[in-house]
Each structure stands twice: as structure tokens, then as C-alpha cells.
C-alpha positions as CSV (number, residue, x, y, z in Angstrom):
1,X,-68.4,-28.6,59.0
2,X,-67.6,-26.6,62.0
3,X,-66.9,-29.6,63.9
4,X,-64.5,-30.3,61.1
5,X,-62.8,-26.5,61.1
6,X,-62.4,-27.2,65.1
7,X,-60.6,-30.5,64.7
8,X,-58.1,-29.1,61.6
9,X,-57.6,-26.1,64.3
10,X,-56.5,-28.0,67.6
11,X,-54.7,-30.7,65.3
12,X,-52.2,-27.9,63.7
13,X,-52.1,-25.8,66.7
14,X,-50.5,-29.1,69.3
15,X,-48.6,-30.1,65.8
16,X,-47.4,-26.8,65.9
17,X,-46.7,-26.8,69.8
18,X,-44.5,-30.4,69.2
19,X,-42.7,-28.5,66.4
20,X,-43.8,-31.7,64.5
21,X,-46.4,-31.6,61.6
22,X,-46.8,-34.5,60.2
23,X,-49.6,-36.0,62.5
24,X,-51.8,-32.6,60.9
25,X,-50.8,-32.8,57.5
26,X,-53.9,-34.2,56.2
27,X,-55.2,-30.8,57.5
28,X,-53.4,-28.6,55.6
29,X,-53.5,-27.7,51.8
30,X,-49.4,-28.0,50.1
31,X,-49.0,-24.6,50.6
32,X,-49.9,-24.2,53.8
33,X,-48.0,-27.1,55.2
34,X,-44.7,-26.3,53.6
35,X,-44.7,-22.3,54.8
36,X,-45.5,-23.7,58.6
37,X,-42.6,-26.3,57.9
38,X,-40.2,-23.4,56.6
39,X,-40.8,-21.1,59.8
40,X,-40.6,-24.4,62.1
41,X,-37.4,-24.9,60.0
42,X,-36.0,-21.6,60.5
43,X,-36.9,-21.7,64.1
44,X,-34.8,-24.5,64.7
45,X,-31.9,-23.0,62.9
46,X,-31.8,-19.9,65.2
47,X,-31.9,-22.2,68.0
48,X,-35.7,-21.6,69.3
49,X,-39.5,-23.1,69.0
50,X,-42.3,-21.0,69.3
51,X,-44.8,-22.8,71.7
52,X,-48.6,-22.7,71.9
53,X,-49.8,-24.8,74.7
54,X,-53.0,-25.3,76.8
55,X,-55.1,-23.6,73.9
56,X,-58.7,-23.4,73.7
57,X,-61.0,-22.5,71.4
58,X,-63.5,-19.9,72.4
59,X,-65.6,-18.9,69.1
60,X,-65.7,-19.5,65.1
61,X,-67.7,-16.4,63.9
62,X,-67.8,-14.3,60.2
63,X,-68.1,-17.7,58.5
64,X,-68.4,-16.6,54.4
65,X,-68.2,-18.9,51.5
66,X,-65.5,-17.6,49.2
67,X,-66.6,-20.5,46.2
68,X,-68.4,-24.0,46.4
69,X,-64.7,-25.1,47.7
70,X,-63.7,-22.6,50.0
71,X,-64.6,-20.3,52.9
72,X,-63.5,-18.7,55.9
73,X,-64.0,-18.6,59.2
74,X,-63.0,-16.2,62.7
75,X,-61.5,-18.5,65.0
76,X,-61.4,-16.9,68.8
77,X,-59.1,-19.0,70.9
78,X,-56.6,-18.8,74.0
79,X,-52.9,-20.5,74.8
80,X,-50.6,-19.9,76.7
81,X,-47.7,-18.6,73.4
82,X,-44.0,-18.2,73.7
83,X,-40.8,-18.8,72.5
84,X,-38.3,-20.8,74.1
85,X,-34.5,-21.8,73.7
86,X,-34.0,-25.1,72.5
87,X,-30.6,-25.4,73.6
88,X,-31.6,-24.8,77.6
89,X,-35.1,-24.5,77.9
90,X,-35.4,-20.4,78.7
91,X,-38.5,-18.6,77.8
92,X,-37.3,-15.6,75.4
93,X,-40.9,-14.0,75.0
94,X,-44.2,-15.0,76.2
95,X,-45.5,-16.4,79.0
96,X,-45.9,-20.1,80.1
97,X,-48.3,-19.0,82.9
98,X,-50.6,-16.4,81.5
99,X,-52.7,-17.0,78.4
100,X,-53.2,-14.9,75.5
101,X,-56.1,-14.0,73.4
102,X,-55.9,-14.5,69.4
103,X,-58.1,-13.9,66.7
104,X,-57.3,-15.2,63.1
105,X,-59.2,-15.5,59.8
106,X,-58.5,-19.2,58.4
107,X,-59.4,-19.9,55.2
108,X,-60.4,-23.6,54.1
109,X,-60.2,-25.2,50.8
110,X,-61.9,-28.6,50.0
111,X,-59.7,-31.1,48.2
112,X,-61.7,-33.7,46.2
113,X,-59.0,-36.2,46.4
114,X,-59.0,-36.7,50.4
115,X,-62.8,-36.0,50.4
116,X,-61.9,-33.1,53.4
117,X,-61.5,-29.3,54.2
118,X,-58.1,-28.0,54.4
119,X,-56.7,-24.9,56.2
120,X,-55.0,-23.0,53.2
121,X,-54.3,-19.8,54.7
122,X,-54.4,-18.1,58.1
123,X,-54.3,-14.4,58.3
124,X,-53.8,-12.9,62.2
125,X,-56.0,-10.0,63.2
126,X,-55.0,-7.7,65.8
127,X,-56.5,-7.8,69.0
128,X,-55.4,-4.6,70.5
């Protein structure tokens, strides 16, 4: 299973990075998938992508069943996050040189139909 949460977590994050999430749907839950495509949507209208490159996953911890078809897990990783313009290519916020440190609680639901976990939720937790 953890091998499973790993593979749903790099898949969205470079789907994320491309601004392009169809390659992860089959990791995400309906809900999931259409808030990340209405924030990739509203991104592009202002005229900028938020980018999340290079990232690495350091730790899954405080794994907890929830019910029979759904936990959560801590996932520890690194990337290098920021936003940049679409329309030239300058950084707004963010780094493209120095990584950053994120912790999040992702919370997984199993769907019977495509016999797989699926990231439902993901709730940030502050670092600082």
C-alpha cells in the first residue's frame, strides 16, 4: 500500500508541475481531480502556473485507517515550488534553485470499481 500512496503522490505532483492532469487521473477521487483542475484553471486565467519540480519524497508517517476504505497518511517531501508567468517565463514567488520542505496529510479512499486507492483530500500542515 505504501508503495501505492508513493506512486499516486509523484504521479499528481509532475501532473501538477506540467499543469496537465490527466496522465494522474486514475489517482484521484472526482472531487479531488476537479478542485486541482479548477485552481490549474484559475491559474491559467491570471496568467501564471504554480510549479513543483525536482520533488522528493522523504517520509509517509501517522498512517490511520479512517474506515475499511479510507486512511491517511503524513507525506514529508521536498521541491523546488514556485510560481511563474506564463506569458514570459519570470519567477513571481519561489525559488527554482532552493528547495522547500512540505508536510501534508493526504487522505485516500478505495474505489471498488478501478480496484485502487485514491488521493481524496490533501490538507497542508505548516512547517514553521
Amino acid at each position: 500500500m505504501l508503495q501505492e500512496v508513493e506512486t499516486a503522490f509523484l504521479t499528481i505532483q509532475n501532473a501538477w508541475n506540467r499543469s496537465s492532469l490527466e496522465v494522474a487521473k486514475k489517482f484521484y477521487t472526482e472531487k479531488l481531480y476537479q478542485t486541482h483542475l479548477a485552481i490549474l484553471n484559475e491559474q491559467r486565467e491570471k496568467g501564471f502556473a504554480n510549479r513543483t519540480e525536482k520533488t522528493q519524497l522523504q517520509e509517509l508517517s501517522n498512517y490511520r485507517w479512517i474506515n475499511p476504505n479510507s486512511f491517511s497518511v503524513q507525506i514529508y517531501f521536498t521541491c523546488l515550488d514556485y510560481e511563474e508567468e506564463l506569458a514570459t517565463g519570470r519567477i513571481l514567488t519561489g525559488s527554482t534553485s532552493q528547495k522547500q520542505a512540505f508536510l501534508q496529510t493526504w487522505y485516500f479512499d478505495y474505489d471498488d470499481s478501478d480496484q485502487c486507492w485514491k488521493a481524496d483530500y490533501i490538507q497542508p500542515i505548516s512547517l514553521s
